[in-house]
C-alpha positions in Angstrom: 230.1 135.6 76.1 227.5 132.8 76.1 227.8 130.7 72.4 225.0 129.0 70.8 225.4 125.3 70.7 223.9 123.4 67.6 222.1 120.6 68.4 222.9 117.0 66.7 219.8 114.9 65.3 219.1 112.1 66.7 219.5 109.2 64.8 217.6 106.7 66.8 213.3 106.9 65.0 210.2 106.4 66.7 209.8 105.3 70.2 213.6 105.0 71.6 214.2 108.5 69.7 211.9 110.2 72.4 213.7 108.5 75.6 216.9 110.9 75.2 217.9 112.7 78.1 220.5 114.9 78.7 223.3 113.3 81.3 226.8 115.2 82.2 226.7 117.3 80.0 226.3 114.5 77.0 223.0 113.2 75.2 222.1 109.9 76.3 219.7 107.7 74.4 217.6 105.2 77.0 217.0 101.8 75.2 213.7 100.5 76.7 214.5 97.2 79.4 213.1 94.3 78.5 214.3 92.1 81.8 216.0 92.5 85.1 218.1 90.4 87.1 217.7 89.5 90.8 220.4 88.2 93.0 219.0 86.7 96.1 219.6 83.3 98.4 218.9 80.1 97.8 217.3 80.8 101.7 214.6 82.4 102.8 216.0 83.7 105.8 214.8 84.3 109.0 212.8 87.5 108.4 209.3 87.3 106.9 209.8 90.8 105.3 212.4 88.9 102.6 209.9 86.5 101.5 207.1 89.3 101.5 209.5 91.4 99.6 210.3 88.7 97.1 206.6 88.4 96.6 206.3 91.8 95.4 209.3 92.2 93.1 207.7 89.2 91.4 204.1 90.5 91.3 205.3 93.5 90.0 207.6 92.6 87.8 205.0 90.6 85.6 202.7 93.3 86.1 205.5 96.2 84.2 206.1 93.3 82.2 209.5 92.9 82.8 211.4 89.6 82.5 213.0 88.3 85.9 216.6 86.6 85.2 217.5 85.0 88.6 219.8 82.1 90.0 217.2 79.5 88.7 216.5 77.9 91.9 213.6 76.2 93.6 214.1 76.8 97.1 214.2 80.6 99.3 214.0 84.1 98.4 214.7 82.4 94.6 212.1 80.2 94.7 209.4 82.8 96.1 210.3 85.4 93.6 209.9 83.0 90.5 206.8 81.7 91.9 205.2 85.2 92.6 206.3 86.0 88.4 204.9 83.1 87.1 201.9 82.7 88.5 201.0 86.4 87.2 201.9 85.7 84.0 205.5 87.4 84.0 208.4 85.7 81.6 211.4 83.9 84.2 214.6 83.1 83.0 216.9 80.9 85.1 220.5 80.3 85.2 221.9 77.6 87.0 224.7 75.4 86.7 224.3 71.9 85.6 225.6 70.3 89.3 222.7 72.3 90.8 219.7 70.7 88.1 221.0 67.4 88.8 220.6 67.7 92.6 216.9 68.8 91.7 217.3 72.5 92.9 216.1 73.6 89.5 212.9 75.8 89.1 210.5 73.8 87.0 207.4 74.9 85.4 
């Protein structure tokens, strides 16, 4: 015999309370993201489709809105993708240790 399950209230109000979904069985509450991080080379390699697909992630990214957290690099598939965000506009965080700033493979702005 089928039961009737009683549904919790959400807790969560406004915006994030309308991104639940139901996942395995469980509700699951989707926060909204705010950035996304990128691993890629320091190298642009030796296909043009990287670069050109680097290009795109960036563009698009600051066009969602989306903050890019990468390696923090200047050079490669790093340097193109940071590049393609800033110049739309899009927010770019970069982490990179200390060794690698003071060898002047640092992103600047």
């Amino acid at each position: 015999m089928w039961e009737r399950k009683r549904r919790r209230k959400s807790r969560l109000r406004g915006p994030a309370a309308r991104q639940n979904i139901r996942l395995h069985g469980r509700d699951c509450y989707i926060r909204s993201v705010k950035r996304i991080c990128v691993f890629c080379g320091s190298n642009s390699g030796v296909n043009a489709a990287f670069a050109q697909a680097a290009r795109e992630i960036g563009a698009l990214l600051a066009r969602r809105e989306l903050g890019l957290v990468y390696g923090g690099g200047n050079v490669g598939l790093m340097g193109i993708l940071a590049d393609a965000a800033l110049t739309r506009g899009g927010e770019v965080i970069g982490v990179i240790p200390k060794a690698m700033v003071e060898k002047e493979l640092a992103h600047r702005v």
